[in-house]
N, C-alpha and C positions, 0 to 999 in steps of 0.2 A: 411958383413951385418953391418950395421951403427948402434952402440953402444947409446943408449936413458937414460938418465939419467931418476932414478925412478921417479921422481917426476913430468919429462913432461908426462908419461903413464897415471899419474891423472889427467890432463889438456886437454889432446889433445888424438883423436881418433888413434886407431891401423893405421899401415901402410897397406899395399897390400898385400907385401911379409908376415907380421907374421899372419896375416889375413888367408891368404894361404898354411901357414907352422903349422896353428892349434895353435900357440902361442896364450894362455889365454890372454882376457883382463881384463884389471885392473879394478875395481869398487871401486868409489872414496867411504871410509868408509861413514855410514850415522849415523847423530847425531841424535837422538830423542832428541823432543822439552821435557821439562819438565813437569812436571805434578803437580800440575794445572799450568794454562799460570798464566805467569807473570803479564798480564793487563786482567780482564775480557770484557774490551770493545774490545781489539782488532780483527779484523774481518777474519775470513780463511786466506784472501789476504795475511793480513797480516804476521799472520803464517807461511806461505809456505815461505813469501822473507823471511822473518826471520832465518828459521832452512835452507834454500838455504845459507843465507851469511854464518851463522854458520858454517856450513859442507865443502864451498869450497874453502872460501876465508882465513883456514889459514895464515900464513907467508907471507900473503900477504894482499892488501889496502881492509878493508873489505866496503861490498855497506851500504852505508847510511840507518839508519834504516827507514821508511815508517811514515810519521805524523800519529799518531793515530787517525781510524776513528769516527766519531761520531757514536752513540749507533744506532743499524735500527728499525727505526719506520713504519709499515707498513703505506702505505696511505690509506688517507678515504675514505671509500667503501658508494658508495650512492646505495639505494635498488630501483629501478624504479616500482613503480606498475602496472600492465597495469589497461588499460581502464574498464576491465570487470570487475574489482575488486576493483574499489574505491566506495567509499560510500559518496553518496551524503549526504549532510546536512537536516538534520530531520527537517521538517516543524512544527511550532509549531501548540499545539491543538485548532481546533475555541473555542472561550470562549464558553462559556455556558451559554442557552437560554431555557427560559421555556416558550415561547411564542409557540402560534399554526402552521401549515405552512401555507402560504399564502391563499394555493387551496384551495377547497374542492374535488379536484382528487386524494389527498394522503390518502392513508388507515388510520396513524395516528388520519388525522381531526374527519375520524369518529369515530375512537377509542375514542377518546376524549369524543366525547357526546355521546357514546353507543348505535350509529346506525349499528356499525360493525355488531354482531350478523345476519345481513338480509343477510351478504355473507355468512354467513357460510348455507346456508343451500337456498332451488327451492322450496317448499314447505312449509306453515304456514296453521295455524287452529285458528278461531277466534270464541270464545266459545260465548254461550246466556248470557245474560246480567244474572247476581247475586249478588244483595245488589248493585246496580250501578256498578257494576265493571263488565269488561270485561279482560278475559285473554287470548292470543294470543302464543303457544305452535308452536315449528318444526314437524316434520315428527317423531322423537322420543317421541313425547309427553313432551318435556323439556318445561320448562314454560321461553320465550325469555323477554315479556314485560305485562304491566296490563297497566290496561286504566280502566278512573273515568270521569266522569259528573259530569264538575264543576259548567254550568250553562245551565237552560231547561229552553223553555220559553213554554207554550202553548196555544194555539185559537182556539176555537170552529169555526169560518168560514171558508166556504173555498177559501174566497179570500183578505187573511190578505197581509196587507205589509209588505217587509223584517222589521224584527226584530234584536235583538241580535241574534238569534240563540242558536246554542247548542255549548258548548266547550267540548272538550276532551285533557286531561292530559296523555301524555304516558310516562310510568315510566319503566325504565330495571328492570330485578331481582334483580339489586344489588339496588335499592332506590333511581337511579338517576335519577330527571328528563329531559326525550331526548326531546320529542315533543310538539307543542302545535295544537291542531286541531280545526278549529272552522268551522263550517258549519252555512248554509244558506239556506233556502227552501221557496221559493215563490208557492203557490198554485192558480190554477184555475182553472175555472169551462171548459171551452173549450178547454185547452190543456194539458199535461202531464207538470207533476212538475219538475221546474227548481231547479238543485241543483249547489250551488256553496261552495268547500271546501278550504280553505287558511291552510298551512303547513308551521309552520315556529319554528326554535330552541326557543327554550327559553331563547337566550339574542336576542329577533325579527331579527332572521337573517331568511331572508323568502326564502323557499326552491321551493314552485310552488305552483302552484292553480290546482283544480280538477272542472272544468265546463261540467253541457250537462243538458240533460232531457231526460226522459223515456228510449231508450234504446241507445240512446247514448252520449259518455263523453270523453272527451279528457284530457292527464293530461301535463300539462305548466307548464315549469319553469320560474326561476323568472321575466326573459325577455321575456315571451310568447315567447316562441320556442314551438313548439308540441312537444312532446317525446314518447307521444303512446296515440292508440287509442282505446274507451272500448266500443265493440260491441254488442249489444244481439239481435238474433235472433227473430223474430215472431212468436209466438206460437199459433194457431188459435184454440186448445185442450184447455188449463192452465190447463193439467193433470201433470202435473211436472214442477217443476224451471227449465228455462232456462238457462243456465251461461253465461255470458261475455265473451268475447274474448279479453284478452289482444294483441294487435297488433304493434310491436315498431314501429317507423316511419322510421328508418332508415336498420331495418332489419324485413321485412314484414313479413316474411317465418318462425321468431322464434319466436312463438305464447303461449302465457298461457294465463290461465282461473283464473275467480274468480268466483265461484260456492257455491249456496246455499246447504245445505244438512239441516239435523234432528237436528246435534248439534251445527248448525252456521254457519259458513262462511268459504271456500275453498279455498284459494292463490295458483296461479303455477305461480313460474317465468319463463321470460323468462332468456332464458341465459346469455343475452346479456346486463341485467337493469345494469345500475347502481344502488350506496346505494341510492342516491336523487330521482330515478324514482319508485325503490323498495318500497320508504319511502311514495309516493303520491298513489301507489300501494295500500299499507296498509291503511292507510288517507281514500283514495275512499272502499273500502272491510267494512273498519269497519262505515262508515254512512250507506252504505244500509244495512249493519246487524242491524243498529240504526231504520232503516224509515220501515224495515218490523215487526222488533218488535212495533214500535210505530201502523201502520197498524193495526196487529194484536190488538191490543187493542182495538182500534177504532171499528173494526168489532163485536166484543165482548160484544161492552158495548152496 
């Protein structure tokens, strides 16, 4: 068997034969590195060539130590958002406007001058004149608006010419004045009395006129459009007031009344009014509450 000097068993693998004869192989000693390392920048790599040259390259050329590497710096992580999660740019607030809206379709406008109260409620009660005032109450008995006779004119014949007429002041609960009402009455001896009512805010923004004679009356807006029509029946009895038919124009089928009763005058809207049709509603209700108490007088004296 071929005799191996100790020092090639560290270098070079067993043969075949001591392989197969169970002859132990040799394990080249291992040197642990020191503790702590001698560079703290130096990286594993380097390490391992390191305690490698150490350990095998005794008595002989040892390998080159490794340039030291530079410190590791992880790279820059960029974070992607998706799409569903970015946030758009906040648009800034419109300034701020204390002017009214354009319409009068906006519920606002009417808040503004205190015609809302007419939505809230298909039913008004328009009380007998006391100390010139009129008060005009819901379905609850709430008291919505008062009305005053600012100007009466009156003429013993019965076939005077238009005059000033009569004005009415409509004032909310809270003291504000919403409406201005001014009527009109022509008389004559051969036909029923023509009535003409103008409705308009009180900075003259004119809301419609209220036209007809005897039993019937149409109520216009500012552009003469019809918006409904105010019917009353024939009565060939006059054992009871007749009442009106409020008839809209464009929805014929949803019908109210303005009806007389004991302690005034009766309002049902229809459903479908606007506050501008509601408001000429009221306007027409509260003159002929005007011309039967006037009537009455008349008959009296």
């Amino acid at each position: 068997m071929e005799q191996r000097a100790p020092w090639d068993s560290l270098t070079s693998p067993p043969s075949y034969e001591s392989a197969m004869l169970g002859q132990p192989y040799v394990i080249a000693p291992y040197d642990p590195l020191p503790y702590p390392f001698p560079t703290p920048d130096n990286t594993t790599l380097h390490h391992y060539v390191y305690g490698c040259s150490s350990s095998t390259n005794s008595g002989s050329s040892q390998l080159s130590t490794a340039p030291s590497a530079p410190p590791f710096s992880p790279p820059p992580t960029s974070v992607t958002v998706p799409p569903s999660s970015r946030r758009l740019p906040v648009p800034p607030p419109p300034p701020s406007s204390t002017s009214l809206p354009v319409g009068p379709n906006d519920v606002h406008y009417w808040r503004h001058h205190g015609l809302d109260l007419l939505l809230s409620t298909n039913y008004i009660h328009i009380t007998k004149r006391r100390d010139e005032r009129y008060s005009i109450t819901d379905n609850t008995k709430s008291l919505l608006y008062t009305t005053t006779i600012d100007m009466e004119t009156t003429c013993c014949c019965c076939s005077s010419p238009r005059g000033p007429g009569i004005t009415f002041h409509l004032a909310s609960r809270n003291k504000q004045q919403v409406l201005t009402i001014q009527q009109f009455t022509h008389n004559t001896c051969c036909s029923a009395r023509e009535m003409e009512v103008n409705v308009s805010l009180p900075s003259n923004v004119a809301l419609g006129t209220v036209e007809g004679k005897g039993s019937h009356f149409t109520l216009s807006n500012q552009s003469g459009d019809v918006l409904c029509y105010l019917d009353q029946e024939n009565d060939c009895c006059n054992c009871c007031p007749v009442p009106f038919k409020v008839i809209p124009a464009s929805f014929p089928h949803d019908v109210g009344t303005v009806d007389q009763c004991g302690q005034g005058t009766m309002v049902t809207f229809p459903m479908v009014l606007d506050v501008a049709t509601r408001t000429l509603l009221v306007a027409f209700a509260l003159s002929q509450q005007y011309m039967r108490e006037e009537d009455a007088k008349r008959s009296t004296s």
